[in-house]
ZASE-753511 format. One record per residue (C-alpha): residue number from 1; x, y, z. Coordinates in pm, 1 decimal, decimal comma. Example, Ala and Ser with C-alpha at 12.3 -4.5 7.8 and 13.67 -1.06 7.14 Angstrom:
<sites>
SITE   pos         xx         yy         zz
SITE     1     1230,0     -450,0      780,0
SITE     2     1367,0     -106,0      714,0
</sites>
This chain:
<sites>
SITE   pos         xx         yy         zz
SITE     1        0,0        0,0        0,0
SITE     2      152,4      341,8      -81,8
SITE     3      110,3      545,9      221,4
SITE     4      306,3      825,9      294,7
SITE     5      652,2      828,4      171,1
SITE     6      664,6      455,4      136,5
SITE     7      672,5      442,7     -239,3
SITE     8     1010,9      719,2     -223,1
SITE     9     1119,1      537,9       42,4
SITE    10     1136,4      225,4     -132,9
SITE    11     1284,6      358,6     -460,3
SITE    12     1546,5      530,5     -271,0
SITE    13     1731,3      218,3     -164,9
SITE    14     1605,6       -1,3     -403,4
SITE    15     1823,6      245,1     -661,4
SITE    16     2117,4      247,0     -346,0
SITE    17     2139,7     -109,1     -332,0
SITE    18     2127,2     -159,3     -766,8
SITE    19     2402,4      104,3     -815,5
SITE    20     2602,4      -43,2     -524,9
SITE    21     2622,9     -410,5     -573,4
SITE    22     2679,4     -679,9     -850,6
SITE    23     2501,1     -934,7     -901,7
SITE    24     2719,7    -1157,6     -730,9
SITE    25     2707,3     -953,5     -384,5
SITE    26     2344,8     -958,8     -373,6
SITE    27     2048,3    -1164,3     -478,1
SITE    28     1721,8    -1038,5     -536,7
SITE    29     1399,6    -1241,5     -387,3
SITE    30     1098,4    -1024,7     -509,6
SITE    31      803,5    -1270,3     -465,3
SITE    32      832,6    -1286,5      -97,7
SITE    33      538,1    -1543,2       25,5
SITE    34      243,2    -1426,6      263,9
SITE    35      298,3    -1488,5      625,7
SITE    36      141,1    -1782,5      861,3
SITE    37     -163,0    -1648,0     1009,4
SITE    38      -67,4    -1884,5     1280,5
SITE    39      255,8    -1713,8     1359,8
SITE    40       84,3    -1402,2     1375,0
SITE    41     -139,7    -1531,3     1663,2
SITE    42      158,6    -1596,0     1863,6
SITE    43      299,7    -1289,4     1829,4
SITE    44        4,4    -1052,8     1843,3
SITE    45     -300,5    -1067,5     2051,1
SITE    46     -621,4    -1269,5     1897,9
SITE    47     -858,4     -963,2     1922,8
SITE    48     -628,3     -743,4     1782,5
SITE    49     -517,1     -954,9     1478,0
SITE    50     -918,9    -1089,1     1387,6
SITE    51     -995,5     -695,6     1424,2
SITE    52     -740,9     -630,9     1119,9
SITE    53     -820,5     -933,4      932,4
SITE    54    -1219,9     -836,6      962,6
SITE    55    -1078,8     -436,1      851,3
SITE    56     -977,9     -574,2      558,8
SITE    57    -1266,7     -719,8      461,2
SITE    58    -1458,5     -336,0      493,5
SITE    59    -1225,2     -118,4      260,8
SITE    60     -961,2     -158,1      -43,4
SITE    61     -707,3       38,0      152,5
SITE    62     -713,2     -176,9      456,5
SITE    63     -677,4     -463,4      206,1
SITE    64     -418,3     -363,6       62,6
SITE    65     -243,6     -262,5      392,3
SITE    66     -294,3     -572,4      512,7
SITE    67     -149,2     -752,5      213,6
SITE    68      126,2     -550,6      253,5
SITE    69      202,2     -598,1      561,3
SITE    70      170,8    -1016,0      543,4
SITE    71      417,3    -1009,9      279,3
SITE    72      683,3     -844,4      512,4
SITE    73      603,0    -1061,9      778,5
SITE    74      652,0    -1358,8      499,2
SITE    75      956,4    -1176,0      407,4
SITE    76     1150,3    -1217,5      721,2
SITE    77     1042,5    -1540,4      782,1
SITE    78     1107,2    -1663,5      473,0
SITE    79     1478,1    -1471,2      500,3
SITE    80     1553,6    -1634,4      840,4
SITE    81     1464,9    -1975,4      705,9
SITE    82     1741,0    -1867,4      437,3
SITE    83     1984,0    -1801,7      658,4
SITE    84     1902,7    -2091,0      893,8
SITE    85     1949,4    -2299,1      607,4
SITE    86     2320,3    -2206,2      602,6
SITE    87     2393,7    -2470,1      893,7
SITE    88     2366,0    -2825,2      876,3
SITE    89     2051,5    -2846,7     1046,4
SITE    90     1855,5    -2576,7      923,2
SITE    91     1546,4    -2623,8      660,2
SITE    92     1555,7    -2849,8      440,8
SITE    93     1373,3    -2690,9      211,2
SITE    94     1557,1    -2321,8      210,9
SITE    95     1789,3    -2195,6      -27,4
SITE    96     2133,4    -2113,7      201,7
SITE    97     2255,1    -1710,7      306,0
SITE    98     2503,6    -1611,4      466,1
SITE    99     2277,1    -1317,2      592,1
SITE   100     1937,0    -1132,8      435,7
SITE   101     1819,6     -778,6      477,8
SITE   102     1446,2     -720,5      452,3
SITE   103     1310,2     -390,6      302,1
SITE   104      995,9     -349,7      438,2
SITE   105      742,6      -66,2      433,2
SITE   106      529,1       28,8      649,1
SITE   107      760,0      -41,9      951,2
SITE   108      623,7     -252,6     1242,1
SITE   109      871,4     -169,1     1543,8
SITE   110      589,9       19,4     1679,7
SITE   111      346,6     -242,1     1687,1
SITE   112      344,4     -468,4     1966,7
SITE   113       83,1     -733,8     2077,7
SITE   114     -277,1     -491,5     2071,5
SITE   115     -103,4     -240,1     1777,8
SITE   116       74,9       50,5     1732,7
SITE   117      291,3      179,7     2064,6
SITE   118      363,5      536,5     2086,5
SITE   119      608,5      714,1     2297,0
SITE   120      678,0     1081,8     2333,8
SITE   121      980,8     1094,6     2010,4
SITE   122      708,5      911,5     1794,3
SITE   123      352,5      940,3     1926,4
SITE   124       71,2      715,7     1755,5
SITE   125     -109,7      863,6     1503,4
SITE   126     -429,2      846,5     1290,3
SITE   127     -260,8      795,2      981,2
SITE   128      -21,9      526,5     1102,2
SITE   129      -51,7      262,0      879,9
SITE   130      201,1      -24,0     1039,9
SITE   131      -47,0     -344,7     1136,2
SITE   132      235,5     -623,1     1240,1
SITE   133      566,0     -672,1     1380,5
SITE   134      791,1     -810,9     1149,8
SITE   135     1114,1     -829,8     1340,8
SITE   136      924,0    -1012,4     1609,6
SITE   137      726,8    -1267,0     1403,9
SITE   138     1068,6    -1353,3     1235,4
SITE   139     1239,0    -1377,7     1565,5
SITE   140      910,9    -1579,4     1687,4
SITE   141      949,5    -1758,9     1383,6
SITE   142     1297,9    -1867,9     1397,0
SITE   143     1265,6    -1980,9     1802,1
SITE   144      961,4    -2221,9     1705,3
SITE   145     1197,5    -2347,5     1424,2
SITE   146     1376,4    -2562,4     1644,4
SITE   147     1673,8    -2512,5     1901,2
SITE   148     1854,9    -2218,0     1772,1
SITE   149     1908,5    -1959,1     1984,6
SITE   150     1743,8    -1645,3     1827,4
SITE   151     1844,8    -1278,7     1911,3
SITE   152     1689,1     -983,0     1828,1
SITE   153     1905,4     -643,5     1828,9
SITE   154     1710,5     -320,4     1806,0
SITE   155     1924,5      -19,8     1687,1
SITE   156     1697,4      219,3     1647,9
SITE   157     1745,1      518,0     1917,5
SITE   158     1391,5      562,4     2032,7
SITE   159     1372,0      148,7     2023,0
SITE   160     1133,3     -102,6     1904,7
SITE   161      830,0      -62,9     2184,0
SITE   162      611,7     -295,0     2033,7
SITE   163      909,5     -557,9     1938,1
SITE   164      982,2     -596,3     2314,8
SITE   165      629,9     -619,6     2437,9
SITE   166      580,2     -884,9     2215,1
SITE   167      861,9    -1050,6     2294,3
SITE   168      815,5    -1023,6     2631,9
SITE   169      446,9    -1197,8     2638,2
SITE   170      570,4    -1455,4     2440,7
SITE   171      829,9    -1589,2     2674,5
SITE   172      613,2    -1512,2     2945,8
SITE   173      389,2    -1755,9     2780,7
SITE   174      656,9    -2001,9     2754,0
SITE   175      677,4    -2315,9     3051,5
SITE   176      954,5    -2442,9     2943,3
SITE   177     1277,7    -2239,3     3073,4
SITE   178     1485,2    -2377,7     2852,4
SITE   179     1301,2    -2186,0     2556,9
SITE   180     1294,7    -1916,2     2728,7
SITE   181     1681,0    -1880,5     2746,5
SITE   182     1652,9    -1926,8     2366,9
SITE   183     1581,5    -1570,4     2307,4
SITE   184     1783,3    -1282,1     2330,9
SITE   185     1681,7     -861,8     2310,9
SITE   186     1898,6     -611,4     2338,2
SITE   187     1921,1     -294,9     2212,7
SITE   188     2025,0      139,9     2322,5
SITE   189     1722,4      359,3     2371,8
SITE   190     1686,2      715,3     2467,2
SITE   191     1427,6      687,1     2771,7
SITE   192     1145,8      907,5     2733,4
SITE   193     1062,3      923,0     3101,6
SITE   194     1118,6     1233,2     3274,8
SITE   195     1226,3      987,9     3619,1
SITE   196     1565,3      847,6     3623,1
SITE   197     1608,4      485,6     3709,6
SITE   198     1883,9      350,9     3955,5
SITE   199     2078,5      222,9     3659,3
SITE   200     2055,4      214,4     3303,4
SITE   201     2039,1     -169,7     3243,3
SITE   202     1713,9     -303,6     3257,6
SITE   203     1608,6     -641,5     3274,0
SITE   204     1252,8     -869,5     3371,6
SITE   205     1327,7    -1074,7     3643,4
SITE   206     1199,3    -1371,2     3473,3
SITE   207     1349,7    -1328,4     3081,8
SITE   208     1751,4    -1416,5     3173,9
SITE   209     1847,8    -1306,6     2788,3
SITE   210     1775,6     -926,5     2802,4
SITE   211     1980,2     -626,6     2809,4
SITE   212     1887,0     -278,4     2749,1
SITE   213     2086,5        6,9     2820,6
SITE   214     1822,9      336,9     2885,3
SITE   215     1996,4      654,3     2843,3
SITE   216     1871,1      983,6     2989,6
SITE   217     2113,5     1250,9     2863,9
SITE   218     2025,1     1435,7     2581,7
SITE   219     2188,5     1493,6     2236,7
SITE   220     2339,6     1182,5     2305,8
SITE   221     2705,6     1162,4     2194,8
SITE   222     2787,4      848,2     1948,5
SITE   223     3080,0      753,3     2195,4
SITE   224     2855,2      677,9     2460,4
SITE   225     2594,2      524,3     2246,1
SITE   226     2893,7      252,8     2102,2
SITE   227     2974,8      210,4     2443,8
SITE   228     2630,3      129,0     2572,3
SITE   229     2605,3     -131,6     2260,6
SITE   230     2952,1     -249,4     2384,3
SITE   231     2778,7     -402,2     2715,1
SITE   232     2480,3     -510,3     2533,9
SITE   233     2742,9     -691,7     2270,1
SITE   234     2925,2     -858,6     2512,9
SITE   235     2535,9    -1006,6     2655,3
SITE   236     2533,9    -1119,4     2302,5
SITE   237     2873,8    -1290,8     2265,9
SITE   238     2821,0    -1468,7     2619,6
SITE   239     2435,8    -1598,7     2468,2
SITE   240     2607,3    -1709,2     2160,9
SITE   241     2380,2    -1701,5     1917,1
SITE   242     2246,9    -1888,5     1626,8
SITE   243     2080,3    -1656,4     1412,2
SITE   244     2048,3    -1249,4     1492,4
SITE   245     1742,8    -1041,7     1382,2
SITE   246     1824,7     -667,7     1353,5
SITE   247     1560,5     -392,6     1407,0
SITE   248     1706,5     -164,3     1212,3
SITE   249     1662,2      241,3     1232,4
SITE   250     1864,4      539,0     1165,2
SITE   251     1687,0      796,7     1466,3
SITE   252     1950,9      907,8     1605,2
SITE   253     2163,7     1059,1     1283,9
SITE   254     2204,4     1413,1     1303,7
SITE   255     2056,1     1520,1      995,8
SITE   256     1755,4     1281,9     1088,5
SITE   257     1436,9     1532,5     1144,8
SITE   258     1302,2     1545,1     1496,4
SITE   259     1506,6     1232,9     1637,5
SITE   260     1835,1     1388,8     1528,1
SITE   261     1823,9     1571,6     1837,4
SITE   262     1840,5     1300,9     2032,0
SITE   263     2167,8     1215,8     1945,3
SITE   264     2494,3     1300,6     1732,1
SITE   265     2481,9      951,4     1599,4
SITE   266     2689,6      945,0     1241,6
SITE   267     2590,7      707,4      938,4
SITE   268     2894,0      536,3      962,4
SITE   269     2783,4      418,3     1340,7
SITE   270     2559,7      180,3     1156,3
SITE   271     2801,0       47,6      980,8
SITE   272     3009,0       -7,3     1290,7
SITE   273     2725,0     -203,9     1466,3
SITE   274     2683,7     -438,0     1181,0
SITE   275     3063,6     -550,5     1204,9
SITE   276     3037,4     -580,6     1577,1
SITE   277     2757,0     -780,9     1546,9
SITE   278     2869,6    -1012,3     1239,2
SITE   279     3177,1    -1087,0     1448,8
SITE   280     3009,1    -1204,2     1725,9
SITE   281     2757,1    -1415,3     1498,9
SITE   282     2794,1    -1405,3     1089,7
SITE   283     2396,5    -1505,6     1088,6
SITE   284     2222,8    -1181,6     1062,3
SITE   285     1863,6    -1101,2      911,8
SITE   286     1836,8     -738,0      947,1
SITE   287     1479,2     -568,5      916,1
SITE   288     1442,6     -204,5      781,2
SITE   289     1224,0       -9,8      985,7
SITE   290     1281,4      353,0     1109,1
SITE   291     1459,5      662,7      979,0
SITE   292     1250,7      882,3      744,5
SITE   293     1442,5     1155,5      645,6
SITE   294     1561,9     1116,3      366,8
SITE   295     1956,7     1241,1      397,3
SITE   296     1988,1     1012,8      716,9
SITE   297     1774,2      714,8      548,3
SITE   298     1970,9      745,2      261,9
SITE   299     2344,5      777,6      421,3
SITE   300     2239,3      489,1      741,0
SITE   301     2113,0      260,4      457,7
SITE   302     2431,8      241,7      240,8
SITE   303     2657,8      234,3      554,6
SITE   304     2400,8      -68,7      704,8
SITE   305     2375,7     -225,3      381,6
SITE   306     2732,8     -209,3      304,4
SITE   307     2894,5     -337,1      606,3
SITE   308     2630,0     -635,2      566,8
SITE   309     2665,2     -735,1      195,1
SITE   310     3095,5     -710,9      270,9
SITE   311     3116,2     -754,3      594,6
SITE   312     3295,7    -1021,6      579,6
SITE   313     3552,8     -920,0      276,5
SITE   314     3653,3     -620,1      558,3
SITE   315     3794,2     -803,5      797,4
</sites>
């Protein structure tokens, strides 16, 4: 569905990504396939996803949206079943990466188990069109595939609300503990609460495989924000994972509207992240979803997308 800037958007790095890489680098998988219902059950609540599926039945537009937004979720399963089929005991049935990167509009960081979560750097609107997660159904995904362990890395600045809710209920839903230490999150947020906790590390009591660093100050300076994903890295490295979902969003750039003032983060920072994480695991499915001015978008995309596609040919 083309709703706001998504068609722009969308031809922005498809045009990045043609110009950039040969054919060799990068394969193109255009007919991504519609999502499980099932999965989306499990990762949003009942009433919620029945209200969207009975929406779409009402109006064209929430059709479409809705079409849209099962072929992302499809998308990033169908990319971590790629990438799981890399090891020996991944599907059977999936074509081998190395790692995937999903370019999916509208974004669904937002959008945890009920819909869209605001917060005071991106308040819920009338007009927002995201329906379902797709970082979390992936990540939901990839845990029910068997025994990898699955971690999901958010590095967007004002962080993936709705991606850690849903994670949350799910392994609050889960009796087995072993599962539950299955699944990582971890990510660097600016925390819109005016109250200051007693440290910036946050973790449920119950979910072992969770750290998020909260930090307060603002105009946040990029050497504190690598440092902060330093301790969250080294949570990773110690979980060792199989497979690594990225949340990926450029707030935080300078030349980003509105979120640039939370921090002095450069486009090269993305970069950065990606190498840090491909050394700790070279399994990464990374899933576009915030950053819409265009400048940052455009200059956090080809640093992203680079370090991912050659990541490896760096080192």
């Amino acid at each position: 569905a083309d709703t706001d800037n998504s068609s722009s958007r969308l031809i922005t790095l498809w045009e990045h990504l043609t110009r950039s890489f040969s054919s060799d680098e990068l394969q193109w998988v255009s007919n991504a396939p519609r999502v499980d219902i099932q999965l989306l059950f499990r990762s949003h609540n009942t009433a919620y996803v029945r209200s969207v599926l009975q929406a779409a039945n009402k109006s064209f537009s929430a059709f479409q949206r809705l079409q849209c937004a099962l072929k992302g979720a499809g998308a990033v399963c169908a990319a971590v079943d790629r990438v799981l089929g890399a090891l020996s005991h991944g599907p059977k049935d999936a074509l081998p990466a190395r790692n995937a990167l999903c370019i999916v509009h509208p974004s669904g960081n937002r959008v945890g188990p009920q819909g869209v979560v605001g917060c005071k750097f991106a308040p819920v609107t009338a007009t927002s069109s995201s329906l379902f997660n797709h970082a979390a159904v992936g990540a939901i995904h990839a845990h029910q595939s068997g025994n990898e362990k699955v971690a999901v890395i958010d590095s967007s600045i004002i962080g993936g609300a709705g991606t850690e809710r849903i994670l949350h209920q799910y392994i609050q839903n889960l009796a087995d503990e072993g599962a539950r230490r299955r699944l990582f999150y971890g990510g660097v947020m600016a925390n819109d609460s005016s109250e200051r906790s007693a440290t910036g590390a946050t973790r449920p009591g119950f979910w072992q495989e969770y750290t998020k660093v909260e930090l307060f100050e603002p105009n946040i300076m990029r050497e504190t924000w690598r440092l902060s994903f330093d301790f969250v890295l080294d949570a990773l490295a110690n979980f060792e994972p199989s497979i690594v979902i990225v949340s990926t969003g450029f707030e935080g750039i300078a030349s980003e509207p509105g979120t640039g003032l939370l921090a002095r983060l450069e486009p090269v920072d993305f970069s950065w992240l990606v190498r840090r994480i491909e050394s700790i695991c070279p399994r990464i499915v990374s899933v576009l979803e915030g950053g819409d001015g265009k400048q940052a978008l455009t200059e956090g995309f080809a640093n992203h997308s680079t370090a991912l596609v050659r990541g490896q040919s760096r080192r």
